[in-house]
C-alpha positions in Angstrom: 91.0 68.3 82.6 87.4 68.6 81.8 84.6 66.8 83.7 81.2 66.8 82.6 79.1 66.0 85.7 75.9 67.5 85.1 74.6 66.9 89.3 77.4 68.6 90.8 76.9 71.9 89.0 74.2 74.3 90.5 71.0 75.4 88.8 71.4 78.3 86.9 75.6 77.6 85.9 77.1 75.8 83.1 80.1 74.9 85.0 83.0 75.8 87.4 86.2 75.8 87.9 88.9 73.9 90.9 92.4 73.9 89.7 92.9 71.3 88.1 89.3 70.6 86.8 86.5 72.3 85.2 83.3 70.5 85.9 80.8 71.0 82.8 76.7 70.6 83.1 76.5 69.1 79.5 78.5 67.3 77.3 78.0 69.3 74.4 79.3 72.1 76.4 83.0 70.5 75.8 82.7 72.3 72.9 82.0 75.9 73.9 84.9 78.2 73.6 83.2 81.1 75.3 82.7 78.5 78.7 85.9 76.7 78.0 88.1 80.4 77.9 85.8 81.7 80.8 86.6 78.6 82.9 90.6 78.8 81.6 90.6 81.9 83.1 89.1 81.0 86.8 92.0 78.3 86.4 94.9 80.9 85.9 93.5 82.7 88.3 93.6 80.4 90.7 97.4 79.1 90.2 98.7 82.9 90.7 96.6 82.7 94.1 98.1 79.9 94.9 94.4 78.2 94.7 93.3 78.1 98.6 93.3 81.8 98.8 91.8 82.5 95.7 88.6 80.8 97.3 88.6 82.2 100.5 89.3 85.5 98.4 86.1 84.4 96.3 83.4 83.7 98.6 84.7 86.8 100.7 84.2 89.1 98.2 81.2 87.2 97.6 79.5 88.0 100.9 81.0 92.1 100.6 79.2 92.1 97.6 75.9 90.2 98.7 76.0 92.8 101.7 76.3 96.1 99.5 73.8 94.6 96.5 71.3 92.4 98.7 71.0 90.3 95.6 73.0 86.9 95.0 72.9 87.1 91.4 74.4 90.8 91.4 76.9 89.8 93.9 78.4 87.0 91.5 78.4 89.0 88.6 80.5 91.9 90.6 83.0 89.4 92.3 86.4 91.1 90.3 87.3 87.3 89.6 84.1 86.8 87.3 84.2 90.3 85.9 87.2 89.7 84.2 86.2 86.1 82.8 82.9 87.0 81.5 84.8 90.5 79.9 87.3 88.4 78.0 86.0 85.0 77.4 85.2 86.0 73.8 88.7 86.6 73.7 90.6 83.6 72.4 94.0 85.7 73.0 93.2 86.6 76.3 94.9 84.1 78.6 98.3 85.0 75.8 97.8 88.7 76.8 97.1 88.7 80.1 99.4 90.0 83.1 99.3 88.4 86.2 96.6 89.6 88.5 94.4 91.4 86.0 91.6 90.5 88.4 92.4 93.5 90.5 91.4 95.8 87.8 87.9 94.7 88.3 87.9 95.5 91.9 86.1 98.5 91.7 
């Protein structure tokens, strides 16, 4: 289910993802297929995690990386969970293809 909600999303995102929503900036973005399969992705994700965990997993990995790269930005873009959405939301097929808990392959 998409909301679009653009005061709840932070400054600098398009939108995010909580099992069962994805919460969209702008309207218009309804129709991006890049955001749309990135934020598909975060969902199926967060059902083989069971979606508590995945967050706690998240923000934990999160702060690991925030420690290592003392820069927020570079932290986010290293959490394994967002490596593999922003790899493969060009990929229309992706979420057909995909085995369950790809993520860890971006764990390096």
């Amino acid at each position: 289910m998409i909301i679009v909600f653009k005061y709840l999303i932070p400054k600098g995102f398009s939108g995010f993802t909580i099992f069962p929503f994805i919460f969209l900036k702008k309207k218009e973005d309804k129709w991006n297929r890049f955001l749309l399969n990135h934020e598909r992705i975060h969902i199926r994700q967060q059902l083989e995690m069971l979606v508590f965990p995945f967050f706690i997993w998240y923000f934990l990995e999160f702060f690991i990386r925030l420690i290592l790269y003392r820069n927020w930005k570079k932290a986010y873009y290293n959490i394994s969970f967002e490596k593999e959405a922003y790899l493969n939301d060009n990929n229309a097929d992706y979420l057909v293809n995909r085995k369950l808990y790809d993520f860890f392959k971006f764990l390096k």
